[in-house]
Backbone as a printed PyTorch tensor [residue, N CA C, xyz], in Angstrom:
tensor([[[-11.0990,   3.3120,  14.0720],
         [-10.2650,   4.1740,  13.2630],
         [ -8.8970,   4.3580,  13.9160]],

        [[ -8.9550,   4.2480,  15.0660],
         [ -7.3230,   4.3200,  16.1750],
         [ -6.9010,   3.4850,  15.7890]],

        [[ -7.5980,   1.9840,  16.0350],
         [ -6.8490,   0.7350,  15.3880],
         [ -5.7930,   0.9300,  14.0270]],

        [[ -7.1150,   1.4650,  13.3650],
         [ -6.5580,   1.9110,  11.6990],
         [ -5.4040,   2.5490,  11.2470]],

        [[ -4.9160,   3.7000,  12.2450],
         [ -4.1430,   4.6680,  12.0640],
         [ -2.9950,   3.6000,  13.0430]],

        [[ -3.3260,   2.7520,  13.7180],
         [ -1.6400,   2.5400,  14.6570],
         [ -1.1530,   1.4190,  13.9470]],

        [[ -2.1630,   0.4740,  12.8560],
         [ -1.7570,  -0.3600,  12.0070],
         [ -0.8140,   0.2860,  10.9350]],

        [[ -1.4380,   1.4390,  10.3360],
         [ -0.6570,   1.7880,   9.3350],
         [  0.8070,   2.6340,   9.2760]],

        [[  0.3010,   3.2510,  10.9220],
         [  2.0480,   3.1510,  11.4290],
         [  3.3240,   2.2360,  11.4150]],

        [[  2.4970,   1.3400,  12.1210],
         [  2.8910,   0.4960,  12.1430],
         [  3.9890,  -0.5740,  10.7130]],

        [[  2.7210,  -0.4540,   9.4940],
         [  2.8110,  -0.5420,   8.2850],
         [  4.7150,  -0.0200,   7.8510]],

        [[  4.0560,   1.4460,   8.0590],
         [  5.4640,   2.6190,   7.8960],
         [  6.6980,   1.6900,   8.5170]],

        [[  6.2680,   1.8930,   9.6400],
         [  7.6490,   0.9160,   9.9180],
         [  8.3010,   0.0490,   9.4200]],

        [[  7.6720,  -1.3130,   9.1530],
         [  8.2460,  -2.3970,   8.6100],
         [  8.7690,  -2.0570,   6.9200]],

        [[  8.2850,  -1.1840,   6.6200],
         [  8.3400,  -0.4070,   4.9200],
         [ 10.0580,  -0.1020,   5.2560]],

        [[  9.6760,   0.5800,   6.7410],
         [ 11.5150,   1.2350,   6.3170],
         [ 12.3820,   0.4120,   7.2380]],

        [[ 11.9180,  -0.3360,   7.8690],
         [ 13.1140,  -1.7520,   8.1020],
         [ 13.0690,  -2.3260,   7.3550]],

        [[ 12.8070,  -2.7860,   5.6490],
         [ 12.6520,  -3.4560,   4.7230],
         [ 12.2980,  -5.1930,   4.9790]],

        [[ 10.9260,  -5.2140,   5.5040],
         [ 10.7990,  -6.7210,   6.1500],
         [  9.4890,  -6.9370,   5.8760]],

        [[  9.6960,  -7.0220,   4.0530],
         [  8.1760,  -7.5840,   3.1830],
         [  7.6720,  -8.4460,   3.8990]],

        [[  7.6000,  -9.5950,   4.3930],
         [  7.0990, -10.7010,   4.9120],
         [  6.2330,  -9.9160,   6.0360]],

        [[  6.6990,  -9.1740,   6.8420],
         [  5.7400,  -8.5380,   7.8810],
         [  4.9230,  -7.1820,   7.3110]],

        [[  4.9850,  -6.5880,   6.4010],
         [  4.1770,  -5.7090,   5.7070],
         [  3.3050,  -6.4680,   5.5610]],

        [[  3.1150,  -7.6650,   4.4930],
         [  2.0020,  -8.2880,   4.2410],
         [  1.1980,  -9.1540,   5.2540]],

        [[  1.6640,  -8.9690,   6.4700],
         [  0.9560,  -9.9020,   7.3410],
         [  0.0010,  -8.7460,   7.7970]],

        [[  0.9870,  -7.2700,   8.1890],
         [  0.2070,  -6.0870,   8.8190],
         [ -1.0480,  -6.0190,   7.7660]],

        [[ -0.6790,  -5.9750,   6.3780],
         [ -1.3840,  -5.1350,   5.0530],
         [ -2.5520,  -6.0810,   4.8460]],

        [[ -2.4710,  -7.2570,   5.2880],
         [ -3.7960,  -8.1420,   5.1300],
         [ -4.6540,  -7.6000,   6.7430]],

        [[ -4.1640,  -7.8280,   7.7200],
         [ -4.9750,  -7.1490,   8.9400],
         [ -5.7130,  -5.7970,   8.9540]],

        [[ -5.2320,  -4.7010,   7.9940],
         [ -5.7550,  -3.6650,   7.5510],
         [ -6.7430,  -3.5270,   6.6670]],

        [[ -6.5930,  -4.3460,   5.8780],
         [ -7.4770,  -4.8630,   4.8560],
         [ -8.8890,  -5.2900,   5.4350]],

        [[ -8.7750,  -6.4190,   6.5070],
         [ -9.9450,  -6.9040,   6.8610],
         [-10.2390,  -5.6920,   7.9040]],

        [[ -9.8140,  -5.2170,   8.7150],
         [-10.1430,  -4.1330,   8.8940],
         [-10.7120,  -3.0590,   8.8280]],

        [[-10.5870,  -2.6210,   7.1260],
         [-11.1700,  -1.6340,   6.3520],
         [-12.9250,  -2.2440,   6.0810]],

        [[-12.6430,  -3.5560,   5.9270],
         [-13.9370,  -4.2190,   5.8390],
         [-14.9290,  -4.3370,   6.5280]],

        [[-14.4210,  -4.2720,   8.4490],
         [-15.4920,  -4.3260,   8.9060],
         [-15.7450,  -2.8890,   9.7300]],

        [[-14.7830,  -1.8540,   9.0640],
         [-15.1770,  -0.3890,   9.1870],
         [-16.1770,  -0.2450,   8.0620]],

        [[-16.2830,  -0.5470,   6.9380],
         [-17.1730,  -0.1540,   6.3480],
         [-18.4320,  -1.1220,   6.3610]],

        [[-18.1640,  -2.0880,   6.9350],
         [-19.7570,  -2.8260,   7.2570],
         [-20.4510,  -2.2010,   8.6270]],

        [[-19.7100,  -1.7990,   9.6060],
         [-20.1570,  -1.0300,  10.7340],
         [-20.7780,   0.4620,   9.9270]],

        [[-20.0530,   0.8140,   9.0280],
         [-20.9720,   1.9990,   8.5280],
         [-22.4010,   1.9080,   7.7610]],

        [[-22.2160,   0.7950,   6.8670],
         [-23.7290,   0.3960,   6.4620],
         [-24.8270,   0.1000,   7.5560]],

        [[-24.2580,  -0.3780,   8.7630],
         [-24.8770,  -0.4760,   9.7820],
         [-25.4240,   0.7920,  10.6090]],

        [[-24.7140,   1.6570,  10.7940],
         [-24.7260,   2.4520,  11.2040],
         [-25.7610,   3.3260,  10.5070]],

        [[-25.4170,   3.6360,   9.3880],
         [-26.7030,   4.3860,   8.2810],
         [-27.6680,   3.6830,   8.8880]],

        [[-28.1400,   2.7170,   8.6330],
         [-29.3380,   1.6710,   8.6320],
         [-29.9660,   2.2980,  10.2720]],

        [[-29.2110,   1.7460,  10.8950],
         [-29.6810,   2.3300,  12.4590],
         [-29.8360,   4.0020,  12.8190]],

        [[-29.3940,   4.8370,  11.6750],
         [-29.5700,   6.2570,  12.0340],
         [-31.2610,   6.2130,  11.0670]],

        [[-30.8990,   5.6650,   9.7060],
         [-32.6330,   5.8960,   8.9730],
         [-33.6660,   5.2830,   9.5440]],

        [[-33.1590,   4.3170,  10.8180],
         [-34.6290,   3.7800,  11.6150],
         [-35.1370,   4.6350,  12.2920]],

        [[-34.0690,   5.3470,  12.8190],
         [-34.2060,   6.4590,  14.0840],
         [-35.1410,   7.7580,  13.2890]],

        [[-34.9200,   7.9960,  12.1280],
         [-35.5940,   9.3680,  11.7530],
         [-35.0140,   9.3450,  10.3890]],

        [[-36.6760,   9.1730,   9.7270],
         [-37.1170,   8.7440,   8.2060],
         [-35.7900,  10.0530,   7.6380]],

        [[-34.9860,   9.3910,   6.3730],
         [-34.7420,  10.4460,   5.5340],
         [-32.8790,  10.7920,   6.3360]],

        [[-32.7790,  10.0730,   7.2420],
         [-31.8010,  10.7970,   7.8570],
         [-30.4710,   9.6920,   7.3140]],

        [[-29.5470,   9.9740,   7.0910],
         [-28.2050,   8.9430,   6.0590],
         [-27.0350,   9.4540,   7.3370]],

        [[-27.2230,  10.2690,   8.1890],
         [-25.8320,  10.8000,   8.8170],
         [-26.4460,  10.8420,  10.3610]],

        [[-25.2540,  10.4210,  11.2750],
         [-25.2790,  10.9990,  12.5810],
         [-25.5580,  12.1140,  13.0540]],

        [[-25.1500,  13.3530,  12.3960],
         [-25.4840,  14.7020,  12.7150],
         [-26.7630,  14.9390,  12.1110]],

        [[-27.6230,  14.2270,  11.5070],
         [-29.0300,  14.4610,  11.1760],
         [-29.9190,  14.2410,  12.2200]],

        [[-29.2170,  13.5670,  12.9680],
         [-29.9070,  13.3260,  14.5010],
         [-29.4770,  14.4890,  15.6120]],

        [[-29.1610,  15.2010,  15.4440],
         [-28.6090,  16.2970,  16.4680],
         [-29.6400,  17.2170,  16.8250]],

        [[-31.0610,  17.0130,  16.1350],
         [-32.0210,  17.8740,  16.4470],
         [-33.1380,  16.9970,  17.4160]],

        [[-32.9000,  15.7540,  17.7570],
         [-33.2900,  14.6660,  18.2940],
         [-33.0670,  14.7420,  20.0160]],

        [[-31.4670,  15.5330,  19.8750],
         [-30.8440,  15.1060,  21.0580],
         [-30.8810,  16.0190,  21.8220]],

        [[-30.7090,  16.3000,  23.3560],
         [-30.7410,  16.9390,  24.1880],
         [-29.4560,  17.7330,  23.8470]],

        [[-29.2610,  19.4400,  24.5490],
         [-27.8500,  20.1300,  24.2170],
         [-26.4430,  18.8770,  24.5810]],

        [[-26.5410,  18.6050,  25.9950],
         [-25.1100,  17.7740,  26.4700],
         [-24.5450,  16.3660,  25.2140]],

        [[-26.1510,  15.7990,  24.7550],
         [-25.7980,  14.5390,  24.0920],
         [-24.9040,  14.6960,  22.5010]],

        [[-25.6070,  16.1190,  22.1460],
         [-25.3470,  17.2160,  21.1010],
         [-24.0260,  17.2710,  21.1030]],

        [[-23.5900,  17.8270,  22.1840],
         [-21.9740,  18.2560,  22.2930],
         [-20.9620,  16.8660,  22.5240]],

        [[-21.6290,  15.8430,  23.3960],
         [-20.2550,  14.5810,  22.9880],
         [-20.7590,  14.1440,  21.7890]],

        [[-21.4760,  13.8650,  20.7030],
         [-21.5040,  13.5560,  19.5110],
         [-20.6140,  14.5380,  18.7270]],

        [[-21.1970,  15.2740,  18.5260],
         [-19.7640,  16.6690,  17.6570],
         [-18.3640,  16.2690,  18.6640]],

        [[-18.3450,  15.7430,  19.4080],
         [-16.6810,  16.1380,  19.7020],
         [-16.5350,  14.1610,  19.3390]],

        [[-17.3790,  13.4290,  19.6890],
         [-16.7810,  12.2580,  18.9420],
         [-16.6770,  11.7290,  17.4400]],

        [[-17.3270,  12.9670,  16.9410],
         [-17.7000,  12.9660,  15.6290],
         [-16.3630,  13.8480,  14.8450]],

        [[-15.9900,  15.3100,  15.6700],
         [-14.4880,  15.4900,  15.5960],
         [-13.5810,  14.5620,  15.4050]],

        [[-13.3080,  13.6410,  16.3130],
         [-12.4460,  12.7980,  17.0210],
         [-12.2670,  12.0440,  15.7930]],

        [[-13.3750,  11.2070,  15.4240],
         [-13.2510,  10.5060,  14.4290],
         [-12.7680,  10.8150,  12.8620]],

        [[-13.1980,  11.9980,  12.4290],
         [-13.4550,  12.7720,  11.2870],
         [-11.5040,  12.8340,  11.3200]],

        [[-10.8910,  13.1900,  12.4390],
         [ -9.3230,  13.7950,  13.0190],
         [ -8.9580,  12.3580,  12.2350]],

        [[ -8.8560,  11.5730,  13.2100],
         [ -8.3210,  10.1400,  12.9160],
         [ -8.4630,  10.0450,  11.5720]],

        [[ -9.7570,   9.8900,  10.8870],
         [ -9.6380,   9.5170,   9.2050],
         [ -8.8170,  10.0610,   8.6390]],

        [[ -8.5810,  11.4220,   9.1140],
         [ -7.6440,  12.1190,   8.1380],
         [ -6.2470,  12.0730,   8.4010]],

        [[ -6.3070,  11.3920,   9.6160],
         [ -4.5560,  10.7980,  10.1080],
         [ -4.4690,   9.6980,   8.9090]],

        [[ -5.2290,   9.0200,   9.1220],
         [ -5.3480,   7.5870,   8.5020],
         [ -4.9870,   7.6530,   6.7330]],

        [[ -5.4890,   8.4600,   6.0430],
         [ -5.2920,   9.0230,   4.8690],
         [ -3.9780,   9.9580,   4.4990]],

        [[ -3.8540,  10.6280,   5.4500],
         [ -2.0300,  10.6250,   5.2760],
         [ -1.0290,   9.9790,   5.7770]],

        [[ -1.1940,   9.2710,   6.6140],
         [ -0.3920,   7.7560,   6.9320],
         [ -0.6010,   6.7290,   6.1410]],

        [[ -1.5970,   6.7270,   5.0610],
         [ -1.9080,   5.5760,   4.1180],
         [ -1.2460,   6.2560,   2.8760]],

        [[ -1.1880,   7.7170,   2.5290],
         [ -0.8190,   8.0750,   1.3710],
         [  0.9200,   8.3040,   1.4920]],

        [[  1.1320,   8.1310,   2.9620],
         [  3.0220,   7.7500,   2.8650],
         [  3.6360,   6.7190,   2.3860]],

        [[  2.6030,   5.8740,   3.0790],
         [  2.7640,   4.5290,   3.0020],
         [  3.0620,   4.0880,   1.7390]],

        [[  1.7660,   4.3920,   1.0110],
         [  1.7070,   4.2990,  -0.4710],
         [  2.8060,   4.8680,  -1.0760]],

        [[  3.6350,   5.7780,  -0.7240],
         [  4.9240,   6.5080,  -1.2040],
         [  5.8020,   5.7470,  -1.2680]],

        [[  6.2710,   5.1650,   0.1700],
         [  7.0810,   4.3310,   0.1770],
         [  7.3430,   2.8230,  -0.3220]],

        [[  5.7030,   2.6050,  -0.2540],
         [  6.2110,   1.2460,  -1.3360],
         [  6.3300,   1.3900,  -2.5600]],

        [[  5.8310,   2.4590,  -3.1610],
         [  6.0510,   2.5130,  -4.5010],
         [  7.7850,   3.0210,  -4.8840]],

        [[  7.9220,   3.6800,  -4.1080],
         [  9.7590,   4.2410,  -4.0970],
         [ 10.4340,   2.9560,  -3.9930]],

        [[ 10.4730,   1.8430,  -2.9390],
         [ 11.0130,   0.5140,  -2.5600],
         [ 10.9830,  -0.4260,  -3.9560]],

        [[  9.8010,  -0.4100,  -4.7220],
         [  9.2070,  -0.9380,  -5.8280],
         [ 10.5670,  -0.2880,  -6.4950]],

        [[ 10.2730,   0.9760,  -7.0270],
         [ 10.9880,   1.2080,  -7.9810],
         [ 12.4960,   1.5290,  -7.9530]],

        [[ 12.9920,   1.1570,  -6.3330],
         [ 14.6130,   0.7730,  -6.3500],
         [ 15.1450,  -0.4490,  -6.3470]],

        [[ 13.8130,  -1.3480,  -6.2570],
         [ 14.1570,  -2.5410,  -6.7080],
         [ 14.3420,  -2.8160,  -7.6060]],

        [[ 13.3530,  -2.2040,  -8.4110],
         [ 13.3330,  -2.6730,  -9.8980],
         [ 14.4840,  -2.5450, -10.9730]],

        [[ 14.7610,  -0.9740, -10.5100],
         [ 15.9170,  -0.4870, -10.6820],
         [ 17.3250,  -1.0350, -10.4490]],

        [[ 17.2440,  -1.6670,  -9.5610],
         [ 18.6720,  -2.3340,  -9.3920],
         [ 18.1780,  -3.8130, -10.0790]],

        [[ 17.3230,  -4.1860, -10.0090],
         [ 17.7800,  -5.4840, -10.6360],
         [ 17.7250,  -5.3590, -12.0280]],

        [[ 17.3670,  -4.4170, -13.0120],
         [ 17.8550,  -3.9500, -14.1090],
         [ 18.8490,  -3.9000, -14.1460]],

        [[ 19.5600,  -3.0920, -13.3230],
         [ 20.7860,  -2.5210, -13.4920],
         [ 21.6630,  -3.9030, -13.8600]],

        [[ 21.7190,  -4.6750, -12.0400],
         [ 22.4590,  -6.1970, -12.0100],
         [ 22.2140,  -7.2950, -13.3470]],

        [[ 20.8830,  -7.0590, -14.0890],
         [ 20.4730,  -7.7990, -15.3270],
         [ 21.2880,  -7.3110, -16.0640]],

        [[ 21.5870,  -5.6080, -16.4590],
         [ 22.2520,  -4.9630, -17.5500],
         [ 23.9360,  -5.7590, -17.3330]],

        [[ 24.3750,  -6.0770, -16.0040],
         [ 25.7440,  -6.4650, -15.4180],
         [ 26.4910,  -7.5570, -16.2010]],

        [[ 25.6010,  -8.3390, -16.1030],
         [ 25.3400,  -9.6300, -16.4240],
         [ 25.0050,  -9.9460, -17.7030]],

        [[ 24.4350,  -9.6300, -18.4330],
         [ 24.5370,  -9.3940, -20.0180],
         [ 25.6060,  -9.3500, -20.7310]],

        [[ 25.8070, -10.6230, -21.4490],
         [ 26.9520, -10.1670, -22.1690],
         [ 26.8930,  -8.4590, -23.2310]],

        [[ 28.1030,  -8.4340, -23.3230],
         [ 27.7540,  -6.8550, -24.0490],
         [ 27.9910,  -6.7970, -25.3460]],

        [[ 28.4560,  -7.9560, -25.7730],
         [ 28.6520,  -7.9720, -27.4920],
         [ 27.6330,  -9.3510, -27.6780]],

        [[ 26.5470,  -8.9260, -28.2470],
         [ 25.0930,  -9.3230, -28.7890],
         [ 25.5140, -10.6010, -29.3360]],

        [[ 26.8250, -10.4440, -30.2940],
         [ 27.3260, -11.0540, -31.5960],
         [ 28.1740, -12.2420, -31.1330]],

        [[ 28.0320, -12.1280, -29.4250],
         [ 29.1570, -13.5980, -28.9550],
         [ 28.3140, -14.8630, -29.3500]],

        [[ 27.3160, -14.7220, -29.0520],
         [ 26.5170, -16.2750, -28.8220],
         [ 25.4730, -16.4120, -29.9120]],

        [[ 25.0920, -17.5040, -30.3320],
         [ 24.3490, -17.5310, -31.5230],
         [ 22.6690, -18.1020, -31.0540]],

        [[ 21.7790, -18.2290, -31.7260],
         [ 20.7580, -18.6480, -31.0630],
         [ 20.7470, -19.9750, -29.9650]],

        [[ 21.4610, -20.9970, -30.9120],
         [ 21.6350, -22.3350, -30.1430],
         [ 22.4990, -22.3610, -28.7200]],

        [[ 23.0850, -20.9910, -28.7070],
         [ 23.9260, -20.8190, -26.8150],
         [ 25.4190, -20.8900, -27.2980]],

        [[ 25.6140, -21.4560, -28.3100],
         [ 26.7900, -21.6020, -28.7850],
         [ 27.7920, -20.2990, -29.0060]],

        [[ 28.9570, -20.4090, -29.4130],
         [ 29.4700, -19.3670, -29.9610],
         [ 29.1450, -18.5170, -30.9440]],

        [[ 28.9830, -17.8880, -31.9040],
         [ 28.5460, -17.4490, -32.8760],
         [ 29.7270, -17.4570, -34.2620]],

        [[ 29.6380, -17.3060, -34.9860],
         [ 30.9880, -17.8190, -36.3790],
         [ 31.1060, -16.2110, -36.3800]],

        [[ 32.4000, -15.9010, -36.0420],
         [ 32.6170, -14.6820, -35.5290],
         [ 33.9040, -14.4610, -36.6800]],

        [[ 34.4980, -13.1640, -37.2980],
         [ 35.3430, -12.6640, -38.3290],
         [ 36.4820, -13.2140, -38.1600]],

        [[ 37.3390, -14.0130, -38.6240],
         [ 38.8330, -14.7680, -38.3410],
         [ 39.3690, -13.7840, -37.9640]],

        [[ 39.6340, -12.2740, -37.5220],
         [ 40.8830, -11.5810, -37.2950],
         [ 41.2050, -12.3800, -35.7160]],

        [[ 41.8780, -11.3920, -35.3990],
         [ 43.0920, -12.4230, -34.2470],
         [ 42.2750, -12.4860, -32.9720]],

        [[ 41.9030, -13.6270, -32.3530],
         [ 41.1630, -13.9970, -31.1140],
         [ 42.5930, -14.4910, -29.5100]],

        [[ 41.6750, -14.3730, -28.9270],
         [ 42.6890, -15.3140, -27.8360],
         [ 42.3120, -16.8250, -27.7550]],

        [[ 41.0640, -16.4820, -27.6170],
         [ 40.2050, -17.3810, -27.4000],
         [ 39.1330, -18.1960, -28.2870]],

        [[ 39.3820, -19.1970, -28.8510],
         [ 38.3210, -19.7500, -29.7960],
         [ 37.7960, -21.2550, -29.7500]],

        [[ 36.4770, -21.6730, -29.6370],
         [ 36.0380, -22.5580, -29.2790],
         [ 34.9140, -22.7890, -28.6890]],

        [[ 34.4760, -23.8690, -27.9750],
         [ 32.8640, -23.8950, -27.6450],
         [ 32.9510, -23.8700, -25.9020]],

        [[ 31.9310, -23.4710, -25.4140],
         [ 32.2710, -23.5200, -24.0000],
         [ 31.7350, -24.6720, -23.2750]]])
């Protein structure tokens, strides 16, 4: 889960040096990541319900354990529980920021599309050509 949380820092970063190419290299490493955090947890269940029928959680075993073993489980069980929830608001920034980046991109290249558009509809005709436009007085008349 440390891993998890210094990747997605990490993540943050490259988001706000604007250097897509290395987001997606980080954002795939996180990914597989997430994968074999949650296969270590199926594992983990599995190895706590061998230990004592009925039991799905680590702290279902706390009546198993001696007081000392009791107390570093709750504090690594803290520890961890801390981190996830780093991890979930460093993932839900994250998520902020690419979606903001998204939509100033998008935004400007609208905009630069709107630029670039001619602005009288009525210049060009389907074929690219000029369009047969009202004889009043032109500067300019002809095909391009």
């Amino acid at each position: 889960m440390m891993l998890l949380f210094v990747l997605l820092e990490e993540e943050f970063s490259r988001l706000t040096q604007g250097a897509p190419q290395q987001v997606s290299k980080i954002e795939l490493s996180i990914q597989e990541l997430m994968r074999q955090i949650a296969a270590e947890r199926l594992s983990l269940r599995k190895l706590v319900g061998e230990q004592s029928p009925g039991a799905e959680r680590v702290s279902h075993l706390y009546a198993q354990v001696d007081g000392e073993s009791r107390r570093k489980f709750e504090r690594l069980l803290d520890m961890l529980d801390q981190t996830e929830q780093k991890c979930a608001v460093q993932a839900a920034k994250n998520g902020e920021l690419a979606m903001a980046l998204f939509d100033q991109s998008k935004t400007l290249l609208s905009f630069m599309h709107n630029q670039i558009k001619p602005k009288n509809t009525t210049s060009y005709a389907a074929s690219g050509r000029f369009a047969k436009a009202p004889s009043d007085a032109r500067i300019l008349h002809g095909r391009l």
